[in-house]
C-alpha positions as CSV (number, residue, x, y, z in Angstrom):
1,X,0.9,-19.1,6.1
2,X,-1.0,-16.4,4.6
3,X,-1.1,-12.8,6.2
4,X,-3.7,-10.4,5.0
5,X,-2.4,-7.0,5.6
6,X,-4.0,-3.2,5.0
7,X,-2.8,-0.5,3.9
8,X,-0.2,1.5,6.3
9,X,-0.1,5.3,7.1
10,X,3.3,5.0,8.7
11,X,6.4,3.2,9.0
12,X,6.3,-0.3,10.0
13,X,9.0,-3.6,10.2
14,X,8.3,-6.9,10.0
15,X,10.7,-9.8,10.8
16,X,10.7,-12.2,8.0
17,X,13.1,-15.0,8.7
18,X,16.0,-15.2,6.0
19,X,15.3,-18.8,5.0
20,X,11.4,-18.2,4.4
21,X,10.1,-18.0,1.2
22,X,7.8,-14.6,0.5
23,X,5.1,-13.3,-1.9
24,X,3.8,-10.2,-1.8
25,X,0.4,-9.8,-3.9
26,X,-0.4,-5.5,-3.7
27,X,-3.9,-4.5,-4.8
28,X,-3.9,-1.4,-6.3
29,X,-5.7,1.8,-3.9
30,X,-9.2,1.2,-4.0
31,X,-9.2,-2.6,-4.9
32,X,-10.3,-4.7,-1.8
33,X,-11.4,-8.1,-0.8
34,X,-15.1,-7.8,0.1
35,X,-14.9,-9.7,3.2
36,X,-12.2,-8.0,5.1
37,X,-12.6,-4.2,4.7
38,X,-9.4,-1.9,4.4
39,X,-10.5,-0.1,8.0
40,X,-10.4,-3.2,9.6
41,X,-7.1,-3.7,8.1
42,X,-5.1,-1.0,8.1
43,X,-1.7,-0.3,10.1
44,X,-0.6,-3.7,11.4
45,X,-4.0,-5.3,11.8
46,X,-2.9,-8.5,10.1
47,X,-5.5,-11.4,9.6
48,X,-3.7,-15.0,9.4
49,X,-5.9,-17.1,7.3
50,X,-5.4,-20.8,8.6
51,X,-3.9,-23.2,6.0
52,X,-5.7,-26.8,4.7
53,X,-2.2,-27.8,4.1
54,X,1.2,-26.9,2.9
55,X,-0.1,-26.0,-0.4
56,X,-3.5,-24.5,0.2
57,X,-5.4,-21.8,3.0
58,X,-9.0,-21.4,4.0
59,X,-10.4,-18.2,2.5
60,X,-14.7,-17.6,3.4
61,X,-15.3,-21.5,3.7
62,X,-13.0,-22.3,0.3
63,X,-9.9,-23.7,-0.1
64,X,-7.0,-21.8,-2.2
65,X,-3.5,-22.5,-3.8
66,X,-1.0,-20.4,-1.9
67,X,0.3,-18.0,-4.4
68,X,3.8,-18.0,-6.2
69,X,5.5,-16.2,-8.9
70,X,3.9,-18.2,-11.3
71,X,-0.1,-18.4,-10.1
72,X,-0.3,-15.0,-8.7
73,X,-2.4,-13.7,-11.7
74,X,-4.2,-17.2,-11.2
75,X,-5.6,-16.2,-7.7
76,X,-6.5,-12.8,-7.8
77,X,-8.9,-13.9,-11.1
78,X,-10.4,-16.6,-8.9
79,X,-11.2,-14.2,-6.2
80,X,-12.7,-11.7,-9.2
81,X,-14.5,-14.4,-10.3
82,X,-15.7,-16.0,-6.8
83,X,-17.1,-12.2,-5.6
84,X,-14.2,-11.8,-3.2
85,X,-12.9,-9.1,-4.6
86,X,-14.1,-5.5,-5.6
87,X,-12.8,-2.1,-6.6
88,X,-14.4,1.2,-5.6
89,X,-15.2,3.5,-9.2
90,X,-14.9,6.8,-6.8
91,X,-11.4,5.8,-5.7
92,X,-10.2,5.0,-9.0
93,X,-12.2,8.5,-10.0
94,X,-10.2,10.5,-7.4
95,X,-6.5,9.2,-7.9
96,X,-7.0,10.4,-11.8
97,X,-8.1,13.5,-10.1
98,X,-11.7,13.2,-11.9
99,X,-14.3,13.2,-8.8
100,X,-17.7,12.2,-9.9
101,X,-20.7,13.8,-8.9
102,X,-21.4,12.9,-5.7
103,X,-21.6,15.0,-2.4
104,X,-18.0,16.0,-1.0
105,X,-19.1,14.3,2.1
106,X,-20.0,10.6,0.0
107,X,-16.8,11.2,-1.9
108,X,-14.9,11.2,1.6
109,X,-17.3,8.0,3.1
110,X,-16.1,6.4,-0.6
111,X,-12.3,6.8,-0.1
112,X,-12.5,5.8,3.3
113,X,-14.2,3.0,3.4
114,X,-12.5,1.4,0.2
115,X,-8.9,2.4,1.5
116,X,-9.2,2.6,5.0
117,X,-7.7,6.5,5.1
118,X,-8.6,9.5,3.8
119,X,-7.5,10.9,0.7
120,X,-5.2,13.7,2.2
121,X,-3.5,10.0,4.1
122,X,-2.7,9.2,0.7
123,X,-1.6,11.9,-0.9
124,X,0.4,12.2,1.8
125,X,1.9,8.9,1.9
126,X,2.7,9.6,-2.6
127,X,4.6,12.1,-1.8
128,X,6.9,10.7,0.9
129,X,7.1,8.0,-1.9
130,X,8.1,10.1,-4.2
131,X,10.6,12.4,-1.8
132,X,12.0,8.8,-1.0
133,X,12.7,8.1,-4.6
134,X,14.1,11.3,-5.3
135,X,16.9,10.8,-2.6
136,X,17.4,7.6,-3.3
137,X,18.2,8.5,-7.0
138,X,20.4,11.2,-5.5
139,X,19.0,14.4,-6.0
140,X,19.9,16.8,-2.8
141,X,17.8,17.1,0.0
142,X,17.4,20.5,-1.1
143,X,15.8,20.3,-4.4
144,X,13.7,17.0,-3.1
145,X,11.9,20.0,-0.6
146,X,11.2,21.8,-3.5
147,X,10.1,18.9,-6.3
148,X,8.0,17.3,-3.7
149,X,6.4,20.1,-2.2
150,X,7.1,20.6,1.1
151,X,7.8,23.5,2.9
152,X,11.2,23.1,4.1
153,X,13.6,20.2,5.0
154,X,12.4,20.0,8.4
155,X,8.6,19.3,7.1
156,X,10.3,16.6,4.8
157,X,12.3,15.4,7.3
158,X,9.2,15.0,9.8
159,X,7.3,13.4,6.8
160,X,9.5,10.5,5.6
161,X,10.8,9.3,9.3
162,X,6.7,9.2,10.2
163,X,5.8,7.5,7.0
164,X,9.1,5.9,5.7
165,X,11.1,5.6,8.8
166,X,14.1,6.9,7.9
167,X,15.5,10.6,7.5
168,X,16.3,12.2,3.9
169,X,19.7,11.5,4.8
170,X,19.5,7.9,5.2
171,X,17.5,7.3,2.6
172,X,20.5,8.8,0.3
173,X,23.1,6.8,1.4
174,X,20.8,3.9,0.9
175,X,21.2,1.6,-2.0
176,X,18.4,-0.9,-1.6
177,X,15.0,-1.0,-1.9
178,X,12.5,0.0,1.2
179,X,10.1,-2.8,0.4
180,X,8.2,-4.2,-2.5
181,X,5.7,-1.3,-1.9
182,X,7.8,1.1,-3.1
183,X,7.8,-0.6,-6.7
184,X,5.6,1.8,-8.0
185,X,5.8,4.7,-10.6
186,X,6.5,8.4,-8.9
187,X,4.3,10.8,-7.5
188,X,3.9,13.8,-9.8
């Protein structure tokens, strides 16, 4: 099976049975098949895309290999090349902090519609990445407040259990890795 999935703006689970076999392809923010828009996506709103067989899924009329380790990089260049898949130049202009000249108001419509939530949503959702990584590496509770940002512990506290699902606390005495998601280089 293959599961489309959005981006999230808060915690989730998903039950994946321990004898399955799982490959997780993440686009970066702003990178989007052109079909299946990120709103439509986002928080939960998985699409099942049927399969042709045990190697191979329907995707807009085609037939596709089901990715692996080995032809992940294989897919994603076939879907550049088909048209299937597009990036958004204002998004990628925003995360560098560079935004182009465009109204405030077609800068927002931009980051919406490429990633499904605002651009305060993401920054949002860096930081709790980055608190989360922090604890995880053990730095205190106390000095994560202060190198993320937030106001005290109970705003970081309200933060990660909304968007991570688990309290600074846990997330210390944890020695494994959220999800493949959190793969990704630190918030600065």
């Amino acid at each position: 099976m293959l599961t489309l999935r959005g981006p999230e703006t808060r915690a989730t689970t998903i039950d994946c049975p321990a004898d399955g076999e799982w490959v997780g392809i993440r686009f970066s923010l702003g990178t989007f098949l052109t079909r299946y828009s990120a709103a439509t996506l986002i928080d939960r709103s998985d699409v099942n895309l049927p399969g042709v067989n045990g190697r191979s899924f329907w995707l807009l009329g085609s037939a596709w290999e089901y990715p692996d380790f080995e032809n992940a990089e294989s897919l994603v260049t076939g879907l550049l090349r088909a048209g299937l898949l597009a990036r958004d130049p204002v998004v990628s202009a925003a995360l560098r902090g560079e935004w182009p000249v465009l109204s405030r108001r077609s800068r927002q419509r931009h980051f919406l519609q490429a990633t499904g939530m605002t651009h305060g949503a993401h920054r949002r959702i860096e930081r709790a990445r980055h608190a989360a990584t922090l604890l995880q590496r053990g730095v205190s509770i106390r000095d994560t407040v202060h190198q993320a940002g937030y106001f005290d512990q109970a705003h970081l506290t309200r933060s990660l259990r909304r968007l991570i699902g688990e309290t600074p606390a846990q997330l210390r005495k944890r020695a494994t890795q959220l999800s493949f998601l959190y793969k990704t280089s630190s918030a600065g």
